[in-house]
C-alpha positions as CSV (number, residue, x, y, z in Angstrom):
1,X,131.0,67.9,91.2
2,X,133.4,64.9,92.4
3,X,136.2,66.1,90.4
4,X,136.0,69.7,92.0
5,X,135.8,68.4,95.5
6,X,139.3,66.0,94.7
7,X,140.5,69.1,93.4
8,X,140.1,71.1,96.1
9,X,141.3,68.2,98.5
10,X,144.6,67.6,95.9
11,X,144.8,71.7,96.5
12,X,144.8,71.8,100.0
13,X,147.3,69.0,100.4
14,X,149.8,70.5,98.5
15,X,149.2,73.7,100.3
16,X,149.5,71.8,103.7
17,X,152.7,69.7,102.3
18,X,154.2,73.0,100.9
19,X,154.0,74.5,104.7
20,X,155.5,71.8,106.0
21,X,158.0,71.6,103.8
22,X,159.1,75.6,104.3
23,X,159.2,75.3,108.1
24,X,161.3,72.2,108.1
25,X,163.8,74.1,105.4
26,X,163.8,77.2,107.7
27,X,165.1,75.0,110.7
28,X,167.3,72.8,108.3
29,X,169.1,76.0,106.4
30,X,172.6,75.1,105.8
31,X,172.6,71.3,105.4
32,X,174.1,70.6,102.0
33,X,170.3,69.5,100.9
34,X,168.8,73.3,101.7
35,X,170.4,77.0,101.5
36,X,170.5,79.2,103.8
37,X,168.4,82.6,102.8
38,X,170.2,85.5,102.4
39,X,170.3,88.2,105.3
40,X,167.6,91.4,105.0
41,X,168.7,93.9,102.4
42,X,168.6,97.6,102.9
43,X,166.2,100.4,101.8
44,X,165.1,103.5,101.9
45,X,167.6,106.0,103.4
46,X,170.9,104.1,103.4
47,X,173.2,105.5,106.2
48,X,176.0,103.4,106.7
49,X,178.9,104.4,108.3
50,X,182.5,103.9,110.1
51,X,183.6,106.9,113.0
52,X,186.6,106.6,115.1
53,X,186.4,108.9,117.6
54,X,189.1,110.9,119.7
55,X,191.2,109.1,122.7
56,X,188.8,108.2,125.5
57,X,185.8,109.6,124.2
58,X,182.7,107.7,123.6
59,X,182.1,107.2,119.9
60,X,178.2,108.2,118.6
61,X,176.1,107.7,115.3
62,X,172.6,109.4,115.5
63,X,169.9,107.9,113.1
64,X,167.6,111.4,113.2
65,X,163.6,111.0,114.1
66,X,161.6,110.9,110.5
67,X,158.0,111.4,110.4
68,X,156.1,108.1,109.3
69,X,159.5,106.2,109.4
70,X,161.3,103.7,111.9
71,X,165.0,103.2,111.4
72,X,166.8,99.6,111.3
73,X,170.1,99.1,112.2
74,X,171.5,96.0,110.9
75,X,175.4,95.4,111.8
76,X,177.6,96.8,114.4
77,X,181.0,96.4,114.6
78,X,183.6,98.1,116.8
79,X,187.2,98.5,117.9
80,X,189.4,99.8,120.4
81,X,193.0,100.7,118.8
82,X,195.0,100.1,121.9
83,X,196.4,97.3,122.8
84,X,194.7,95.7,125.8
85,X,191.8,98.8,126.1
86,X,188.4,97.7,126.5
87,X,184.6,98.9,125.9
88,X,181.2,98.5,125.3
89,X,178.4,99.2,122.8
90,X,174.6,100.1,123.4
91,X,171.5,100.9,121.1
92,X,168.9,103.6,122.3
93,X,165.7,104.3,121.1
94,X,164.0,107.6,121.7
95,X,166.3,107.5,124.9
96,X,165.6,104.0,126.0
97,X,167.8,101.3,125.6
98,X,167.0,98.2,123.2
99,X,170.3,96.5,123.2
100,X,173.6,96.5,124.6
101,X,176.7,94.4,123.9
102,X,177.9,93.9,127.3
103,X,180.5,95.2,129.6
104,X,184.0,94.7,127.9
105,X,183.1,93.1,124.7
106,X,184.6,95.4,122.6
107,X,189.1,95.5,122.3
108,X,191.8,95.9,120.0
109,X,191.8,91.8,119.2
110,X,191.1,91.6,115.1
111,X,188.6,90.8,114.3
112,X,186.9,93.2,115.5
113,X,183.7,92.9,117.7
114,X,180.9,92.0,114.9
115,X,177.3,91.7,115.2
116,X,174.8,91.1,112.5
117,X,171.1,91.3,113.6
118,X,169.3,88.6,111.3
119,X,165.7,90.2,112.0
120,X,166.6,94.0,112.0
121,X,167.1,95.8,115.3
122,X,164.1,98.0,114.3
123,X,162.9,101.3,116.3
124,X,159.5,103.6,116.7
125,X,158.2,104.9,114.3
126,X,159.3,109.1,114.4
127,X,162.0,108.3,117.4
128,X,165.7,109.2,117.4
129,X,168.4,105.8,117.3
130,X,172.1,106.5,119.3
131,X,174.2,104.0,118.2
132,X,177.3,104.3,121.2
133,X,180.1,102.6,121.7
134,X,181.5,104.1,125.1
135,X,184.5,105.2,125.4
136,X,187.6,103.0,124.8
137,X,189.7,102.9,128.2
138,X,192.7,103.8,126.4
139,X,193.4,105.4,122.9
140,X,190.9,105.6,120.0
141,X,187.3,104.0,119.2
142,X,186.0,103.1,116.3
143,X,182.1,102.4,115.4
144,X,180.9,100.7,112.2
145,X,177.4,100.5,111.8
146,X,175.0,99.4,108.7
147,X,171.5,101.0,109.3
148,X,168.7,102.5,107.2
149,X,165.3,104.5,107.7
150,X,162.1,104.3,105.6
């Protein structure tokens, strides 16, 4: 009966020591001791893309409603291909907005405005995603996005 109660302490502690040990890695990730995890992979319905639009018109990717599924959208990227033009980007779910990039963070400077959502921007289940980047203020947009439904 001893034995199984060390056990079960000599179980727990290692449990307990194990936890510990995770959270502090997770807050250490990318000190030459611990790697960094790698960033969410897709699945499901893959529907990456890259759409330059016409001059001055707003560029739009629409992830279609699915029943029973929620779509993720997990980079954006955009450009404006004139020199000195300016825009912005912005994320909609069923009609409301969930994230927006700001007023004049996207221009023609390479690279190109880039943003990679470590924890999925994620929608609603059964609700329609716009992905827009409005419209450059001169010449041609262009919208990159990496996304997925399931």
């Amino acid at each position: 009966m001893l034995n199984r109660i060390i056990l079960a302490g000599v179980l727990t502690l290692t449990l307990i020591v194990g936890s510990v040990w995770s959270v502090q890695a997770a807050q250490n990730c990318g000190t030459p001791l611990i790697t960094c995890t790698a960033s969410p992979v897709q699945f499901g319905t893959i529907v990456n893309s890259e759409t330059t639009g016409a001059a001055t018109t707003a560029v739009t990717v629409t992830l279609a409603a699915v029943p029973g599924a929620r779509a993720h959208v997990y980079s954006i990227a955009a450009r404006c291909n004139t020199a000195s033009a300016t825009s912005s980007l912005l994320i909609s779910d069923g009609g409301a907005t969930i994230w927006s990039s700001g007023l004049l963070a996207v221009t023609n400077v390479q690279p190109q405005y880039f943003r990679d959502f470590n924890t999925p921007i994620t929608s609603v289940v059964n609700s329609q995603v716009l992905i827009t980047l409005a419209a450059c203020t001169a010449g041609t947009g262009t919208l990159i996005v990496q996304t997925d439904k399931y």
